[in-house]
N, C-alpha and C positions, 0 to 999 in steps of 0.2 A: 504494500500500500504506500502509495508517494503520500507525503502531506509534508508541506511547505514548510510551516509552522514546526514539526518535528525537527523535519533537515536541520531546518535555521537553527534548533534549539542545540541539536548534535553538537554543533559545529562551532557555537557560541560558547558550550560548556567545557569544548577543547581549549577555546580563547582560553576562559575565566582561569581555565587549570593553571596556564603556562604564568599567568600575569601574579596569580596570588602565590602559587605554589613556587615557582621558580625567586620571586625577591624575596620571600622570606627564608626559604632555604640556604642559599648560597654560603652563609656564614652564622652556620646553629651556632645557635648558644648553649651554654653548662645547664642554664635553668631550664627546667620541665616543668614547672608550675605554671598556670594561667596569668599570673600576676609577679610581677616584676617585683623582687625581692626589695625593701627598704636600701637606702644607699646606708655604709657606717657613718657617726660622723668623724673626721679626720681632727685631731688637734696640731696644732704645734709644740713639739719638745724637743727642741734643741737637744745633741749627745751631748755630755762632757767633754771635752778636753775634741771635741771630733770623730774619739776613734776606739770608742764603747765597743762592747760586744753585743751583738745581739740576736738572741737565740731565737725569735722569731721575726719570719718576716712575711710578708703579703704581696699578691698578684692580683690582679684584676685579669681572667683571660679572655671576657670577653674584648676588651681592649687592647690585650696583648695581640692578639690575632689580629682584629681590624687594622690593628694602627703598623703592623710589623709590614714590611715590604711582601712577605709569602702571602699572607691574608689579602692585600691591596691588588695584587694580581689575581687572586682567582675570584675577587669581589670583580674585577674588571671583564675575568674569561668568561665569571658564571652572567655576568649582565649582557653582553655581546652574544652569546649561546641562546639567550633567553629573549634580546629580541629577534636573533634569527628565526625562533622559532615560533614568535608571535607571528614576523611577516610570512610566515608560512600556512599558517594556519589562515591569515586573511586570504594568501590566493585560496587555501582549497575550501574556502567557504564561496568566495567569489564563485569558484569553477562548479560549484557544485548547486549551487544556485543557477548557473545554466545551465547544466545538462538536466536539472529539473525540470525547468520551462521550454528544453526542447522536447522531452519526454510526456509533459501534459497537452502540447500541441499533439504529438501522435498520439494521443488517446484517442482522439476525433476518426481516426482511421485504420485505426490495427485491430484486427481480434480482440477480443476480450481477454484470451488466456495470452495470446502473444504476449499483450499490454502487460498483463498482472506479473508472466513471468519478467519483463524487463523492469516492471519496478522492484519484484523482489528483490533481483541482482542489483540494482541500486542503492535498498537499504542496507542491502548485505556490505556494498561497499564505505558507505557510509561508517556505519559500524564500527570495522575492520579498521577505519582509519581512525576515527576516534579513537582503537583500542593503541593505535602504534603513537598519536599523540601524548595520549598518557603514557606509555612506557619512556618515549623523550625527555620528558617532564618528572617524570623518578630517575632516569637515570640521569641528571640533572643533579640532584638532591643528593643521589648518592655519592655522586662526585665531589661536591661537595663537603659533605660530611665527612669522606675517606681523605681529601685534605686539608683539612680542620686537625684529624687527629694523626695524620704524618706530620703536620706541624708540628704539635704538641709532643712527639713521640722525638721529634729532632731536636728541641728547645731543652729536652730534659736534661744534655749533660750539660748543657749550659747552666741552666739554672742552680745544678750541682757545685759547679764551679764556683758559681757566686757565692751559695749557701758556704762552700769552705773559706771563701775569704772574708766574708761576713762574722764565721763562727755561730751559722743557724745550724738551729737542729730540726725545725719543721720551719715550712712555707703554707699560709692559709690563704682562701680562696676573700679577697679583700669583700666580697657581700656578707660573707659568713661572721663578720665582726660587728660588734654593736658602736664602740668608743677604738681609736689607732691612734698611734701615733705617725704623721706623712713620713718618720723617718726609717718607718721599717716597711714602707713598699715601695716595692722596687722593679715595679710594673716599667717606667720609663728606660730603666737602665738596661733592664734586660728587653727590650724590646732596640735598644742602640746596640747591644753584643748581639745580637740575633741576626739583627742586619748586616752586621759587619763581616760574619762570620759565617749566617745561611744567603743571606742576600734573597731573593724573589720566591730559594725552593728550586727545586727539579721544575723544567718546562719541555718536553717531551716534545712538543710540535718543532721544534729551533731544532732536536738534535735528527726527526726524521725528513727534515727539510737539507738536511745536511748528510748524506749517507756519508759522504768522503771523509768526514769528521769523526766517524765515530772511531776508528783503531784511536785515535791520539786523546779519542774523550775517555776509552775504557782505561788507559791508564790512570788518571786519575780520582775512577771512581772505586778502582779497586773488586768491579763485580764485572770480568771482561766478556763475560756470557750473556750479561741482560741487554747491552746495545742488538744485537741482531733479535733479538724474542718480539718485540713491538712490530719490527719489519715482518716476520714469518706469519707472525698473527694475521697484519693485515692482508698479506697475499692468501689465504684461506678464508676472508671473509667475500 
């Protein structure tokens, strides 16, 4: 059965998916709660002498990511992805909107079963693409997510490192505190070592754009098998 109104509504709810689901996603946050945890409040307290020790200290990750150069890139890849695949969905609503209206003009002339089968093959396509939209749009999300937490998985010995010249012995999630002091988070500082020292993160597109490059890149990544794995993959796809 063609109906106008359905098509449009398919094809509409592919829109809503990519525009809601894709900008929130790009860069999860730690909280799962429906409501945004209370901020602490920060004081001022000056160390002694400058060069106290102190055995805890705080991070804000949701800032650490955003603000860090690996976060800012793939807030960049996931926004560029997501409107390519808004302008996507506008032609196939576009296209699909006329091969409707050429399909309700031959209703005037075709069989009745001829008609009915070629609408079903319509909705069926319909459908089918709908369902390949939404999988875009999670595997979007997923992407996401899985570099959020190779972030987080790279930042650790950094953070370690800090923590010994500090003389920490834990690091708290800076929401999780009621009253701090600003001189025990250290969300900026590690997010300037991060940069200096991860810079943007692995970018996979720049080294398959480059075959030539990869013998002189395996060496210093130390893993001389995983340059060609991306390539093979894609020639089986």
């Amino acid at each position: 059965m063609v109906d106008k109104q359905g098509i449009a509504a398919s094809v509409a709810t592919a829109v809503l998916a990519v525009g809601s689901a894709a900008l929130a996603q790009p860069l999860p946050t730690m909280n799962d709660g429906t409501e945004r945890p209370v901020m602490p409040i920060v004081v001022e307290a000056p160390l002694p002498n400058g060069q106290a020790v102190l055995p805890v200290l705080t991070i804000d990750q949701d800032m650490l990511y955003a603000r860090s150069q690996w976060g800012q890139r793939v807030q960049e890849e996931i926004e560029q992805r997501r409107r390519e695949i808004a302008a996507e969905n506008d032609r196939l609503a576009e296209q699909f909107a006329s091969e409707e209206q050429e399909l309700t003009a031959l209703r005037r002339t075709l069989p009745p079963d001829e008609f009915r089968k070629r609408a079903d093959e319509f909705d069926k396509r319909v459908v089918e693409v709908r369902r390949e939209r939404d999988t875009e749009v999670r595997a979007l999300q997923i992407e996401a997510e899985e570099e959020r937490r190779a972030f987080l998985d790279t930042a650790l010995p950094i953070l370690a490192s800090l923590m010994r010249e500090r003389g920490a012995v834990v690091v708290l999630e800076h929401r999780a505190i009621f009253v701090a002091s600003q001189s025990i988070d250290v969300t900026d500082d590690l997010i300037a070592r991060i940069d200096r020292e991860i810079g943007a993160g692995p970018v996979q597109p720049d080294a398959e754009e480059k075959p030539d490059a990869a013998p002189a890149a395996s060496t210093t990544n130390a893993q001389p098998d995983q340059p060609t794995e991306p390539a093979a993959e894609q020639s089986g796809q």
